[in-house]
C-alpha positions as CSV (number, residue, x, y, z in Angstrom):
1,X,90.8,-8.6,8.9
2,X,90.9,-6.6,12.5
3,X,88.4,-8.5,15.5
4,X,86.5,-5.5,17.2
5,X,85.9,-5.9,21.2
6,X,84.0,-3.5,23.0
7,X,84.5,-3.7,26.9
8,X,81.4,-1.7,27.2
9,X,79.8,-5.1,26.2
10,X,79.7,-8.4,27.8
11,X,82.6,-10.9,26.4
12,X,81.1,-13.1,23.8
13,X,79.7,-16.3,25.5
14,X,80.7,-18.3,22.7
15,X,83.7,-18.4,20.0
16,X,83.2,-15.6,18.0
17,X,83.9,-11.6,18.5
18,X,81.3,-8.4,18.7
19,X,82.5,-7.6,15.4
20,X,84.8,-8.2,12.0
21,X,86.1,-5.4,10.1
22,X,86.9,-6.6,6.8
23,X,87.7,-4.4,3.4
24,X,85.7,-1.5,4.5
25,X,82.8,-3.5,5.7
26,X,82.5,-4.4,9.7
27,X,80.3,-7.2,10.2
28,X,78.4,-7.4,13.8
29,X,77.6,-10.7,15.4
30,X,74.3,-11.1,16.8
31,X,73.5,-9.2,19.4
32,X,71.0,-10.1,22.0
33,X,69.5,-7.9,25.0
34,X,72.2,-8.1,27.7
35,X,71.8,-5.0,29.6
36,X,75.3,-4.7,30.1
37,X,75.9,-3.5,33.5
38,X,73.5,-6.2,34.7
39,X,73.8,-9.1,32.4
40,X,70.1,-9.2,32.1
41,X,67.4,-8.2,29.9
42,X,65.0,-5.8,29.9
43,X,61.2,-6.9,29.9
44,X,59.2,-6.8,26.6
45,X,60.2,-6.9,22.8
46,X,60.0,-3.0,23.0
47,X,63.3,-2.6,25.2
48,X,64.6,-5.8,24.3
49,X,64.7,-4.5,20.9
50,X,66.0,-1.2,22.3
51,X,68.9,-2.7,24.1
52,X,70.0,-5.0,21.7
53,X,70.0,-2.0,19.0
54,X,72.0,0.1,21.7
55,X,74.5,-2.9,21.9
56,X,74.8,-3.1,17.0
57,X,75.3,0.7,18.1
58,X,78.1,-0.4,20.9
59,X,80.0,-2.6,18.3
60,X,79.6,0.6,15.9
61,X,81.7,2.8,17.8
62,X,83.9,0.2,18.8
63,X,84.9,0.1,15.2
64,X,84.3,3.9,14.9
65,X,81.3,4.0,12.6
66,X,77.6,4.5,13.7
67,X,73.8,3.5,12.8
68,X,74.2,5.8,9.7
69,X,76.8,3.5,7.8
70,X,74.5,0.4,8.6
71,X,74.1,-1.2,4.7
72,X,72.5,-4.4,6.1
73,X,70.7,-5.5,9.6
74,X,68.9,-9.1,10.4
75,X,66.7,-8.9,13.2
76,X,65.4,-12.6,14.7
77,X,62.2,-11.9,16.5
78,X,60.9,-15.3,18.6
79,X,57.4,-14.7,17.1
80,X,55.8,-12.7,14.0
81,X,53.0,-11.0,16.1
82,X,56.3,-8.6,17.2
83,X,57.0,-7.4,14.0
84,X,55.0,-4.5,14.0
85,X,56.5,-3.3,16.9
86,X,59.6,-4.0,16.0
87,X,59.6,-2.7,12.7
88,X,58.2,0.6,14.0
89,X,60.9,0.9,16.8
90,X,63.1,0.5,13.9
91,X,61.5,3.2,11.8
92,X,61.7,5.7,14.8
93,X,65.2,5.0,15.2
94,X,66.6,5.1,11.8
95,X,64.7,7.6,10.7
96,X,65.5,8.6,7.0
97,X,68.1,5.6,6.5
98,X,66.8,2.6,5.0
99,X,69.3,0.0,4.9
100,X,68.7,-3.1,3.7
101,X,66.7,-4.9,6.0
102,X,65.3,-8.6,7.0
103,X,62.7,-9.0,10.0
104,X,62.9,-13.1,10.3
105,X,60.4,-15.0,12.8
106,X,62.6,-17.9,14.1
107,X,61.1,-19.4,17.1
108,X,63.3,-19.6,20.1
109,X,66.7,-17.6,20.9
110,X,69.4,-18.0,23.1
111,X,68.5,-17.5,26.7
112,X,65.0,-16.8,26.1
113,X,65.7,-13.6,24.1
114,X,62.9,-12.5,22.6
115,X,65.2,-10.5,19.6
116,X,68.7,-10.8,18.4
117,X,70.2,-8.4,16.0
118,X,73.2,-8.8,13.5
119,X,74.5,-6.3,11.0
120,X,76.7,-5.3,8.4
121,X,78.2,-1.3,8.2
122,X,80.5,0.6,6.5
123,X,83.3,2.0,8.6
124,X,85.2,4.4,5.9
């Protein structure tokens, strides 16, 4: 098992890491919206859910893989009526690959976050 830190990222605010690699598999902790120079986020599910893709994408190259190994990615939205957005930001970004996917309405996130993002890619 090898922990994966990317210092293009905030450090985690909790006890965890940005990423696991295990096997072949890297496993990416939720990541919310943090604009990373600022330590803010962005206005508006649309670049919320931009910015916390760009930062599954940061933990990606950390561990030397990219968007096109993803084989699994959770996305907590605060409220359903963003899912449509969301799911067609997520259809413009991945394009032809379709991991398997979960869109999950769960009320509140951490510091008023309106998405968090986890995932699971293959890094060989």
């Amino acid at each position: 098992m090898n922990i994966i830190t990317s210092a293009k990222l905030p450090a985690p605010g909790g006890h965890y890491s940005h990423g696991v690699v295990s096997g072949n598999l890297l496993f990416v902790s939720g990541q919310l919206p943090f604009i990373p120079a600022s330590g803010s986020f962005p206005e508006g599910i649309e670049a919320q859910f931009d910015q916390a893709m760009a930062n599954v994408e940061t933990v990606l190259h950390a561990a030397d893989t990219s968007l096109a190994k993803l084989v699994s990615v959770q996305i907590f939205i605060t409220d359903v009526q963003y899912w449509p957005t969301v799911n067609a930001r997520y259809a413009a970004l991945m394009g032809e690959h379709r991991p398997a996917r979960a869109i999950i309405p769960c009320g509140e996130l951490h510091h008023g976050a309106l998405v968090e993002i986890t995932a699971v890619a293959e890094i060989r």
